[in-house]
C-alpha positions as YAML, in Angstrom:
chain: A
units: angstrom
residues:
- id: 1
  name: UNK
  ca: [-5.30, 27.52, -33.72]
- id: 2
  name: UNK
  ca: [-6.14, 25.01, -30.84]
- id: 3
  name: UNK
  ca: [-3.30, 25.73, -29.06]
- id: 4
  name: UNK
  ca: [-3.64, 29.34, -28.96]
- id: 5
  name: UNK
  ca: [-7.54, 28.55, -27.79]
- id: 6
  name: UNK
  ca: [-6.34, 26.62, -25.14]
- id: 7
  name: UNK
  ca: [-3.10, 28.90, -24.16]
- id: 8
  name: UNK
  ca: [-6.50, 31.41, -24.06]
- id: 9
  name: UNK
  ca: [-8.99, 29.90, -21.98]
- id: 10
  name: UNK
  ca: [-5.97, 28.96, -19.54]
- id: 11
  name: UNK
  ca: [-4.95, 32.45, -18.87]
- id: 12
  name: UNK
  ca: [-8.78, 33.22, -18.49]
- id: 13
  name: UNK
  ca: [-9.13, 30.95, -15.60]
- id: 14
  name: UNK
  ca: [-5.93, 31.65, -14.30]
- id: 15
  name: UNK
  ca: [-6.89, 35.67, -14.24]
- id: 16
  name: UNK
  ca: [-11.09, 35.30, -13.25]
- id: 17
  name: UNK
  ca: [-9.77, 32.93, -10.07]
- id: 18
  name: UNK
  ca: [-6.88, 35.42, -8.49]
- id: 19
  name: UNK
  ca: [-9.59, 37.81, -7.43]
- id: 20
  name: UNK
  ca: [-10.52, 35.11, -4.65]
- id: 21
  name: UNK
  ca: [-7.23, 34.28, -4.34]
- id: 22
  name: UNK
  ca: [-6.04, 37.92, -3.13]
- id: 23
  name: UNK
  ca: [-9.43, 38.16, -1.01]
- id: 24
  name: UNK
  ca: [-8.20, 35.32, 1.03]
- id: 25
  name: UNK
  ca: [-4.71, 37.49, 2.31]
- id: 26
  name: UNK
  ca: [-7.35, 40.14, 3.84]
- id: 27
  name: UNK
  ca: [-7.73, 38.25, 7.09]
- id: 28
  name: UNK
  ca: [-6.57, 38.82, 10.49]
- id: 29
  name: UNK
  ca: [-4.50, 35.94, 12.45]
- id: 30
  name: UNK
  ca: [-6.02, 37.03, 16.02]
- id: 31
  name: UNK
  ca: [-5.06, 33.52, 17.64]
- id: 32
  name: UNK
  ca: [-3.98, 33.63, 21.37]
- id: 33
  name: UNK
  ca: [-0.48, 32.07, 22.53]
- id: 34
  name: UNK
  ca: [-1.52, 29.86, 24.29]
- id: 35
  name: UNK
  ca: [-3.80, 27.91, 20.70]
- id: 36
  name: UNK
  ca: [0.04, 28.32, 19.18]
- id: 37
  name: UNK
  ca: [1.65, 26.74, 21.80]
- id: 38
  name: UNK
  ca: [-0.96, 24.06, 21.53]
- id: 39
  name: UNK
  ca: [-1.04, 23.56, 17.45]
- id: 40
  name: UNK
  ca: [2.88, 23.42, 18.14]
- id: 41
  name: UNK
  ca: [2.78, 20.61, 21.06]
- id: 42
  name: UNK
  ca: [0.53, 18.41, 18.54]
- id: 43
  name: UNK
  ca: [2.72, 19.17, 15.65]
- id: 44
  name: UNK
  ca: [5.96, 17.70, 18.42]
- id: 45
  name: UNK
  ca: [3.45, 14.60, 18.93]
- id: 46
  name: UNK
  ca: [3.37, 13.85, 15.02]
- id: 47
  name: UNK
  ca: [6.70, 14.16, 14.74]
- id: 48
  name: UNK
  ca: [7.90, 12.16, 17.35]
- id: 49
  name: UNK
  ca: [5.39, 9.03, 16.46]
- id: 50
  name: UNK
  ca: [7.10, 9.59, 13.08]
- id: 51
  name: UNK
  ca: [10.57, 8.47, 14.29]
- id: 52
  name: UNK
  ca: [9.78, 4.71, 15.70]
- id: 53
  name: UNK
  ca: [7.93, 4.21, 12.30]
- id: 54
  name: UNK
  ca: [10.78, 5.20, 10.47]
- id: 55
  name: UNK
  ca: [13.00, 3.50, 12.22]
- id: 56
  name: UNK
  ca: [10.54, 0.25, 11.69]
- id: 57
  name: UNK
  ca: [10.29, 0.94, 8.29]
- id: 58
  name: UNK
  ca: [14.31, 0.82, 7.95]
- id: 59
  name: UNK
  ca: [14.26, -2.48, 9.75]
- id: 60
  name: UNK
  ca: [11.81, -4.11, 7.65]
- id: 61
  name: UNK
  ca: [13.88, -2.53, 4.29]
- id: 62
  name: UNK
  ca: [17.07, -4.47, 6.16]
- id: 63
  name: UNK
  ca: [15.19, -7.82, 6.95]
- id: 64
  name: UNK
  ca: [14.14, -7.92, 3.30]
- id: 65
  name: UNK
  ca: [17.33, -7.21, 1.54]
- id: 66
  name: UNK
  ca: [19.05, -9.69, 3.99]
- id: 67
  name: UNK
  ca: [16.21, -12.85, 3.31]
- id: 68
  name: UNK
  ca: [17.40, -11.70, -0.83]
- id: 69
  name: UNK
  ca: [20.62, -12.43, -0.22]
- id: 70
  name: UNK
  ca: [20.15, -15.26, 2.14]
- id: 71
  name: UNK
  ca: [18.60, -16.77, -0.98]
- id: 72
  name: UNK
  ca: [20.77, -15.50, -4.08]
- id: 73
  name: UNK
  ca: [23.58, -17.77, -1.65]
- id: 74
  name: UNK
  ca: [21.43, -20.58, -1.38]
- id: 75
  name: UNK
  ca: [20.89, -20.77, -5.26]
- id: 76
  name: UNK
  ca: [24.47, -20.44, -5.97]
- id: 77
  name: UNK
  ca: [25.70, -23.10, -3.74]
- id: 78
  name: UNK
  ca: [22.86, -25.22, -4.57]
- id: 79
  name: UNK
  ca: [24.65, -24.58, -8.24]
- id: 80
  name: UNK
  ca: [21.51, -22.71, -9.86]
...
């Protein structure tokens, strides 16, 4: 019996919110060319600062798993 309560007052919420959810689509996208060209040159500038920090990131990943085996040989030639 809980279950079916809850399955119940799920699908209320789920149908009393899509009203606003389908009142959203009735806008108009009126922006000029020239904002798009901008919104796309800022989205090229995030994704070209993301590349050195990756490439960081994989560097650091490499430094680490070489000091780990730098020591795993150091313990088993030091016999441990």
């Amino acid at each position: 019996m809980k279950t079916l309560r809850t399955i119940l007052g799920t699908l209320t919420m789920t149908v009393a919110a899509a009203p606003s959810a389908f009142a959203s689509t009735t806008k108009v996208y009126s922006s000029s060319t020239l904002v798009l060209a901008f919104v796309g040159f800022l989205a090229m500038i995030v994704v070209i600062q993301l590349i050195p920090a990756i490439m960081t990131l994989i560097g650091a990943l490499k430094g680490l798993a070489k000091k780990n085996e730098d020591v795993r040989v150091a313990n088993v030639e030091a016999g441990k």
